[in-house]
C-alpha positions as CSV (number, residue, x, y, z in Angstrom):
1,X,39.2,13.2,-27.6
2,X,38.9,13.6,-23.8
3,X,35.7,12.4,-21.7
4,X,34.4,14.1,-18.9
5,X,35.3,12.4,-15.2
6,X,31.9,11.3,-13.4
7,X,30.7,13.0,-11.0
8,X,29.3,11.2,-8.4
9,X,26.2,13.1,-6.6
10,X,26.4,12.4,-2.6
11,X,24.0,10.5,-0.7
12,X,21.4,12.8,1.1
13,X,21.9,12.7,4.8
14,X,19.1,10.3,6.8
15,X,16.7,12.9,8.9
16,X,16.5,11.0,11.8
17,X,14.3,13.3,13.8
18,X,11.8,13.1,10.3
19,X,12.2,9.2,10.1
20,X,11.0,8.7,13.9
21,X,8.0,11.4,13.2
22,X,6.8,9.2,10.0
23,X,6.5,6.4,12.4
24,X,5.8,7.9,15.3
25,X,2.4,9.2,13.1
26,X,0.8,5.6,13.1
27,X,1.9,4.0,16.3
28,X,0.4,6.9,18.5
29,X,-2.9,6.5,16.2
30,X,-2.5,2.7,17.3
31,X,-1.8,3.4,21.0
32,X,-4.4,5.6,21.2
33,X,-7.1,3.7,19.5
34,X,-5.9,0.7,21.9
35,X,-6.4,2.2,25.1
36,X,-9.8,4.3,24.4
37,X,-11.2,0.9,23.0
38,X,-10.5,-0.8,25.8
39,X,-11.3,2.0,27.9
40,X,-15.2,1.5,26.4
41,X,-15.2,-1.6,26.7
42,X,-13.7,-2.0,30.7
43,X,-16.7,0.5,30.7
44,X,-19.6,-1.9,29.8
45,X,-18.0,-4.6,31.3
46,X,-16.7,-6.4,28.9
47,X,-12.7,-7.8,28.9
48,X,-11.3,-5.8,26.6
49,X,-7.9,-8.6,26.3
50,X,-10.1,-11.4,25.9
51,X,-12.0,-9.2,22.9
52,X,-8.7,-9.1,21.1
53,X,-8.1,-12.6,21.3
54,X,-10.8,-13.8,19.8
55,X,-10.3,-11.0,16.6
56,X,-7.2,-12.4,16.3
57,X,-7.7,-16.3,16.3
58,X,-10.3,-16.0,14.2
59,X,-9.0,-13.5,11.6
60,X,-6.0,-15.2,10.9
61,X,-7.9,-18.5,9.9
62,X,-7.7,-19.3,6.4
63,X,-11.3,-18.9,5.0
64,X,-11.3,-15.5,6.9
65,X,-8.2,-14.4,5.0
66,X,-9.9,-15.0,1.9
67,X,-13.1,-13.1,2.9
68,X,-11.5,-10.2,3.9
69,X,-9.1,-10.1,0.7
70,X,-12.4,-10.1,-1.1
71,X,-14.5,-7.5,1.3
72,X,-11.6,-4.9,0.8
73,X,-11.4,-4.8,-3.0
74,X,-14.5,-2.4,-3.2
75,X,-13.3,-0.9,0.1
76,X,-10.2,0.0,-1.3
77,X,-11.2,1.1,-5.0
78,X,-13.9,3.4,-3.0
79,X,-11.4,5.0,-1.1
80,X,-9.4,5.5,-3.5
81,X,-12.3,7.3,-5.5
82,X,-12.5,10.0,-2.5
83,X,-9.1,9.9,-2.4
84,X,-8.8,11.6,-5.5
85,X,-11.1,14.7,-4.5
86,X,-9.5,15.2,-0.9
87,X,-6.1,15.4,-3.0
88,X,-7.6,18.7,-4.4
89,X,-9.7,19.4,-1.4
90,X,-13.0,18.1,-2.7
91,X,-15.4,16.7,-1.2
92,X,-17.0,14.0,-3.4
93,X,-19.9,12.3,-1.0
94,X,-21.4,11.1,-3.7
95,X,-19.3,7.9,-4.2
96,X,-22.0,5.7,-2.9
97,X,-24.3,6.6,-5.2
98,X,-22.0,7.0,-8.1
99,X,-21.3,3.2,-8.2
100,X,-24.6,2.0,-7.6
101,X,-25.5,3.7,-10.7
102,X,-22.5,2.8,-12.8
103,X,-23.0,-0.9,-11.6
104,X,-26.6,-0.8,-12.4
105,X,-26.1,0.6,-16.2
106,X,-23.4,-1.8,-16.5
107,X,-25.3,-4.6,-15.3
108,X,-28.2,-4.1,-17.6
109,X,-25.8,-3.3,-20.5
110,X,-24.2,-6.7,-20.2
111,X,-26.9,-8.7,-19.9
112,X,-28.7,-7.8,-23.0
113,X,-25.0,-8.0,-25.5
114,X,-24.9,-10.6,-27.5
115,X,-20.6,-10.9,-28.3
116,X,-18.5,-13.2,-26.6
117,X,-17.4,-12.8,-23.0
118,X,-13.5,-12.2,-23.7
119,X,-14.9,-8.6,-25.3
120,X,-17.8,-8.4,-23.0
121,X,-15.9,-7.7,-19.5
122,X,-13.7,-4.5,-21.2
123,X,-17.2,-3.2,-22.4
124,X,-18.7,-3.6,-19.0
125,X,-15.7,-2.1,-17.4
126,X,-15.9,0.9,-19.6
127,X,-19.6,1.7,-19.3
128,X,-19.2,1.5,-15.6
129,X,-16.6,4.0,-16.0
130,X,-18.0,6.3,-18.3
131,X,-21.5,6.2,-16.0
132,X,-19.6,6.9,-13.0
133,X,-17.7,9.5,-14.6
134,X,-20.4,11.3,-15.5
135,X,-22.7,11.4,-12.6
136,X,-19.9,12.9,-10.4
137,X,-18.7,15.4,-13.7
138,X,-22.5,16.6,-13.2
139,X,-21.6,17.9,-9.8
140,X,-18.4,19.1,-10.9
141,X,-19.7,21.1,-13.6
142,X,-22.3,22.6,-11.2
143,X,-19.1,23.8,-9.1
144,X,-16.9,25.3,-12.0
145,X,-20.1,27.0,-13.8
146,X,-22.6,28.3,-10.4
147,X,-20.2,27.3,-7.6
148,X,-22.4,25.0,-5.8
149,X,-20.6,22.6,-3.3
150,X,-19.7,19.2,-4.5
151,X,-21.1,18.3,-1.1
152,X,-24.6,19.6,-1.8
153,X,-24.9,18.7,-5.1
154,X,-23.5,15.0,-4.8
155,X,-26.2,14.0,-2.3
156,X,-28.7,15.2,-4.2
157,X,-27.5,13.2,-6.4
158,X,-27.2,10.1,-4.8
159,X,-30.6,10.6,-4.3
160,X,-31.8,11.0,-7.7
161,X,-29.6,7.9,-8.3
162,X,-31.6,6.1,-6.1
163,X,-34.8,7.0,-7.9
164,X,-33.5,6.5,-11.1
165,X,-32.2,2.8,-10.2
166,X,-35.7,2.4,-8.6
167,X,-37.4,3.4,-11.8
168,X,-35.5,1.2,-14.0
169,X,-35.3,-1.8,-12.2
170,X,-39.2,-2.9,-12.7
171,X,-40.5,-5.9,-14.3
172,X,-40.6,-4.8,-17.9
173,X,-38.3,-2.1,-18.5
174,X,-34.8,-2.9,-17.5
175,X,-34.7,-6.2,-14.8
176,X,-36.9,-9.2,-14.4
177,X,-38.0,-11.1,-11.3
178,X,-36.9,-14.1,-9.8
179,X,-39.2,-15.3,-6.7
180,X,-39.4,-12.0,-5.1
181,X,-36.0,-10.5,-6.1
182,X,-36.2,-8.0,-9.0
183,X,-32.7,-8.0,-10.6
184,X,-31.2,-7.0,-13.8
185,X,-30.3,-10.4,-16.7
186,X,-27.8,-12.7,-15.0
187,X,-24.5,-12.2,-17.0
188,X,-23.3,-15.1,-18.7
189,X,-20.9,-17.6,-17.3
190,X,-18.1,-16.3,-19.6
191,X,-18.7,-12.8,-18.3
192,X,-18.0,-13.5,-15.1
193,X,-14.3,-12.3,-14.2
194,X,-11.8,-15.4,-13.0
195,X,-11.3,-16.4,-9.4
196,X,-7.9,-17.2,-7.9
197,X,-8.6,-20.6,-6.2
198,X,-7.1,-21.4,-2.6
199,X,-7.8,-24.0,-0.2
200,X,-9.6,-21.9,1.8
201,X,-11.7,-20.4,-0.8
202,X,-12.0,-18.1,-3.9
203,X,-10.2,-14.6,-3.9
204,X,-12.0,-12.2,-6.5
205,X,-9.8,-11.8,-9.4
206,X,-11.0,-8.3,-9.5
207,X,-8.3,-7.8,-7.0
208,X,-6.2,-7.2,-10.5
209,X,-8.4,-4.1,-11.0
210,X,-7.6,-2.7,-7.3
211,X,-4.1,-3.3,-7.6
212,X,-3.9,-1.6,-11.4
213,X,-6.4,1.1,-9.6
214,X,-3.9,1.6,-7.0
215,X,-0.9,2.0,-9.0
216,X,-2.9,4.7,-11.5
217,X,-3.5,6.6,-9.0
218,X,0.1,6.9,-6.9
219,X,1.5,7.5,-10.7
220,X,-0.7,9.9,-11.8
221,X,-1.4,12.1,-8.9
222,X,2.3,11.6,-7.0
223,X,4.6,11.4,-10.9
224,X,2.6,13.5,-13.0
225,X,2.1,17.4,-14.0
226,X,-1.1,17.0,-13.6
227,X,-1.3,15.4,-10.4
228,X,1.3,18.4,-9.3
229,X,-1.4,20.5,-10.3
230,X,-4.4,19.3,-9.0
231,X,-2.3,18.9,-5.4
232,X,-1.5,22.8,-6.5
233,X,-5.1,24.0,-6.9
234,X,-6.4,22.1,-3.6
235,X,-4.1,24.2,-1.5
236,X,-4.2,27.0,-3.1
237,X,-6.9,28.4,-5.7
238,X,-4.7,31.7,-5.9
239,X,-1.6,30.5,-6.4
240,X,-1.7,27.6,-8.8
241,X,-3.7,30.3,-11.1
242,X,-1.1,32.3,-10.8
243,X,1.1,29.2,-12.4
244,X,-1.0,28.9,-15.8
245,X,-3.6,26.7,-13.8
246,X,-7.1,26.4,-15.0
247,X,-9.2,25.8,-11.9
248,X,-12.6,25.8,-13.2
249,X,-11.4,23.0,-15.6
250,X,-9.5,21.1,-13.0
251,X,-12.4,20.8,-10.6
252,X,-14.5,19.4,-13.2
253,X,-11.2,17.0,-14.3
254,X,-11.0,15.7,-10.4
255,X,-14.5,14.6,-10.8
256,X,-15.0,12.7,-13.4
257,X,-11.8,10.8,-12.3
258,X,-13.3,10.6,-9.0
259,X,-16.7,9.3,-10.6
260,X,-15.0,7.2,-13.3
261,X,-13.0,5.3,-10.0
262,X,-16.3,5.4,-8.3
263,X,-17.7,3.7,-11.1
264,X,-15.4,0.6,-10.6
265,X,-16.5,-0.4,-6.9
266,X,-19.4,-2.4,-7.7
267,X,-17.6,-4.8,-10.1
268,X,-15.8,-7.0,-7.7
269,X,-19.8,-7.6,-6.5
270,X,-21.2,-7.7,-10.6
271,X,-18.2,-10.0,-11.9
272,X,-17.0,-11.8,-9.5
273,X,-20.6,-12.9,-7.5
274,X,-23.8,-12.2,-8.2
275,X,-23.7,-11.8,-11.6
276,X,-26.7,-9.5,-12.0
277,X,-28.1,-6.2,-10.3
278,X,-31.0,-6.6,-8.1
279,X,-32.6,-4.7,-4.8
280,X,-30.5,-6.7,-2.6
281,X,-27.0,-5.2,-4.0
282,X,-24.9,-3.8,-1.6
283,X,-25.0,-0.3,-0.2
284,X,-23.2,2.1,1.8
285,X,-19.7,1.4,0.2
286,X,-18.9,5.0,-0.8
287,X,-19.5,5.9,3.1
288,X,-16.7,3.4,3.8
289,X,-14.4,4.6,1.8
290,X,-14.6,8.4,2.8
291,X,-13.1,6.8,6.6
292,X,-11.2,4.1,5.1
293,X,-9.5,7.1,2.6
294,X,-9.0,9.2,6.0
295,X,-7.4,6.0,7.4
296,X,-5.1,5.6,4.8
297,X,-3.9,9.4,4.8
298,X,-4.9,9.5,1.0
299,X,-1.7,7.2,0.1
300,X,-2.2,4.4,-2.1
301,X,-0.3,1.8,0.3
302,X,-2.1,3.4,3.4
303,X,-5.7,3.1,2.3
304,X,-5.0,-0.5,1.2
305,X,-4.0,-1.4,4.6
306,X,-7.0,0.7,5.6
307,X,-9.2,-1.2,4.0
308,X,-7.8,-4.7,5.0
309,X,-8.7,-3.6,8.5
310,X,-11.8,-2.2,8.3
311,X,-12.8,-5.9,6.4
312,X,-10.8,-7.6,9.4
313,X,-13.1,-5.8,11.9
314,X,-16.4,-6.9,10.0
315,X,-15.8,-10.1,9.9
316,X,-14.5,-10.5,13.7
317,X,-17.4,-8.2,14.6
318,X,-19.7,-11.2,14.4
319,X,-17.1,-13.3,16.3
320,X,-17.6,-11.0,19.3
321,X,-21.6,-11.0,18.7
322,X,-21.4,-14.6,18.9
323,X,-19.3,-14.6,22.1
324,X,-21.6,-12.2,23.6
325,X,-20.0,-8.8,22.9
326,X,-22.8,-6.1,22.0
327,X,-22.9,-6.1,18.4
328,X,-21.9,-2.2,18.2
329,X,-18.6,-2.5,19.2
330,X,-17.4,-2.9,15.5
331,X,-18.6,0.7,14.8
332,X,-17.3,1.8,18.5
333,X,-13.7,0.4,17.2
334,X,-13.8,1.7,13.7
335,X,-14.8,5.3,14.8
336,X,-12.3,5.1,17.4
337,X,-9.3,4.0,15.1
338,X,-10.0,6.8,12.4
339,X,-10.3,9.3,15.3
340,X,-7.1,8.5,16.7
341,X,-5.3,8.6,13.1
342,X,-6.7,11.7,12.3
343,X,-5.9,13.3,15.3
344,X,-2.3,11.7,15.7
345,X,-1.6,12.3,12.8
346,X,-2.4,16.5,12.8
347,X,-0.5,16.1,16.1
348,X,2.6,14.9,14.7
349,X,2.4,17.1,11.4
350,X,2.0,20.4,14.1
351,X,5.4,19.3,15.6
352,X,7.0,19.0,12.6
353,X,6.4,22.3,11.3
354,X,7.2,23.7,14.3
355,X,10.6,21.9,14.1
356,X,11.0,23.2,10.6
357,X,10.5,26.3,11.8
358,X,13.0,26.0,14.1
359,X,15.6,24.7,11.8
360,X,15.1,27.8,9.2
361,X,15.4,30.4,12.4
362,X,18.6,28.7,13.3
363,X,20.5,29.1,9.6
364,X,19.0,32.7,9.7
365,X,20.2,33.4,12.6
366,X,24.0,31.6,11.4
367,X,23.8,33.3,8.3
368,X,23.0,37.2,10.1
369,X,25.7,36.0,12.2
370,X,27.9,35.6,9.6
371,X,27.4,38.6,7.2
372,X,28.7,41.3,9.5
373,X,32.5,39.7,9.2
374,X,32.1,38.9,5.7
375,X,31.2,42.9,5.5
376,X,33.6,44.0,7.8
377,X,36.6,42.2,5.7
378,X,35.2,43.2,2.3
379,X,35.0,47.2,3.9
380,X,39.1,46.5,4.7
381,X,39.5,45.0,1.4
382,X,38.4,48.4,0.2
383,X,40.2,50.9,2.2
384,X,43.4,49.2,1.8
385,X,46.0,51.4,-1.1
386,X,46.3,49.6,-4.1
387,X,50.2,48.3,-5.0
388,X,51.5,51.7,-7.5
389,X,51.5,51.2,-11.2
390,X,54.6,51.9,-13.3
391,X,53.9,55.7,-13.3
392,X,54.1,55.9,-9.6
393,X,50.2,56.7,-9.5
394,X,47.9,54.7,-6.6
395,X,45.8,53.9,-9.3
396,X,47.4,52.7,-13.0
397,X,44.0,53.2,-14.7
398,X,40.3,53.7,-13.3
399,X,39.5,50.0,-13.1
400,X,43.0,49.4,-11.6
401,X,44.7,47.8,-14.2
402,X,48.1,48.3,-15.2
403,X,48.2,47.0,-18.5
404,X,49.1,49.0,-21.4
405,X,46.8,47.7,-23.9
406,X,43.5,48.9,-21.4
407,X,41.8,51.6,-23.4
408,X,41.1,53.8,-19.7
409,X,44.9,53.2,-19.1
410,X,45.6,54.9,-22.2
């Protein structure tokens, strides 16, 4: 019995010239964003150095830490709920009202069961989900069946979210009123998801829920067939039906994972603080996370650093209101910073194609270099007599062999 030797497979050569474009990517978005912003600000006449003191003294405190841990959980499931349309070149706008609907429906739901909170939380998890998932598979359906934009048809929606939510949340059908707040039942203490306790505060436990979000979504769209083919179809309809693809069905697929994602935003706000769904929950998230998805390039790691700084600016925005600094700054800076990334970004992906390009006309030129003497010594190989076989012919059969037992020999 004999065993193989190993074979050991050779360590890929480090592309240096690729390594310093990924980085070279985000710190010209950062350069840039740093010298328009100050820029602006030397403008108005403000002190653009002493501006980013003050962010950072107090956004590293403690109790601003925690606050902006706990700001970015619904920034960063949003994003990644756009995230996963941009991946196949959809344009799911509709995220904002997608989870204000799904947290609605899963606010009521919860309030009126009756089981005991350890089952509760899945089911109000899951109805979120499934809410979400199918307000944004409406629009998706629209698309594969009539081909109406996603981008048409999920603002109207939103809309007709809005109206719906407005409708339902009335004295009497599914909310009550509480001074002059109309809200949905409070949730039961055991509902309520756990808290991860700090001296500085209370970090949402939800953060679990971004983090297992997070991971879904590098696995499935980055490790997957099917993410390989949802990546296929948004760059190129024609092509990835060529491979066995079924468009139509993977729009409406994107969507409803898009929705059903959407559909999680509103719980760190539900479970982990107000406990109920009233006129005062928060709005505009879905907006957020189309930049904060841009931000992040559409990578899992990237939009969760995305979102971390788009909570640092809020909360150091008020900082520089209270120091005096115009109170539109914040959006000045934001706008600014996803400008820049975008831009640097296409920037440094134009020069690497370009230098791809390059590389693959270099080895075609080596290799048309190289054919002509590999023809020419073949052509000699050729014309050169063959060694005489036994019978003194050139050739001892028609194949040129001189063994006996060749049938053409014979």
């Amino acid at each position: 019995m004999t065993t193989s030797p190993l074979t050991w497979r050779p360590l890929r050569r480090i592309d240096r010239e690729k390594l310093i474009l990924g980085f070279a990517a985000p710190a010209l978005a950062l350069a840039t964003a740093f010298v328009i912003i100050s820029l602006v600000m030397s403008l108005t006449g403000q002190n653009p150095f002493l501006a980013f003191q003050i962010m950072g003294d107090y956004g590293t405190k403690a109790d601003s830490q925690v606050w902006i841990i706990n700001k970015a959980i619904p920034y960063y499931l949003s994003a990644v709920a756009v995230a996963i349309g941009f991946r196949m070149n959809l344009f799911n706008i509709g995220v904002d009202g997608q989870y204000q609907v799904a947290a609605f429906f899963a606010a009521a739901v919860g309030g009126y069961l009756t089981f005991s909170g350890t089952l509760r939380i899945p089911f109000i998890l899951l109805t979120a989900m499934a809410v979400g998932a199918i307000w944004a598979g409406i629009a998706g359906f629209l698309k594969a069946t009539r081909g109406v934009s996603e981008v048409i048809s999920t603002i109207m929606l939103n809309a007709i979210g809005g109206a719906l939510i407005g409708y339902l949340l009335h004295d009497g059908r599914l909310a009550e009123r509480t001074q002059n707040i109309v809200h949905t039942p409070y949730l039961p203490e055991s509902t309520m998801f756990f808290t991860i306790d700090t001296d500085a505060g209370r970090i949402y436990g939800t953060i679990v829920i971004a983090i297992v979000a997070g991971l879904a979504y590098w696995y499935l769209l980055g490790r997957t067939r099917f993410g390989f083919d949802l990546r296929s179809v948004g760059e190129s309809e024609s092509a990835a039906r060529a491979g066995g693809v079924s468009v139509k069905r993977m729009v409406v697929t994107a969507m409803v994972l898009s929705g059903a994602m959407a559909g999680l935003v509103g719980m760190p706000t539900l479970l982990n603080d107000s406990g109920t769904f009233g006129n005062n929950f928060p709005g505009g998230i879905g907006f957020m996370g189309i930049a904060i998805a841009l931000l992040g390039r559409n990578h899992a790691v990237g939009m969760a650093f995305a979102a971390l700084l788009w909570a640092f600016l809020e909360r150091t925005g008020g900082r520089l209101n209270f120091e005096g600094y115009n109170q539109e700054i914040v959006g000045v800076m934001q706008g600014i910073i996803v400008l820049s990334v975008v831009i640097a970004y296409e920037l440094v992906r134009r020069w690497g194609l370009r230098r791809q390009q390059r590389m693959v006309g270099a080895q075609l030129a080596a290799r048309a270099a190289a054919t002509p003497a590999t023809a020419g010594a073949a052509v000699s190989m050729e014309k050169s007599p063959a060694t005489p076989g036994p019978t003194g012919d050139r050739r001892a059969g028609k194949n040129g062999s001189d063994d006996p037992t060749d049938p053409e020999v014979s």
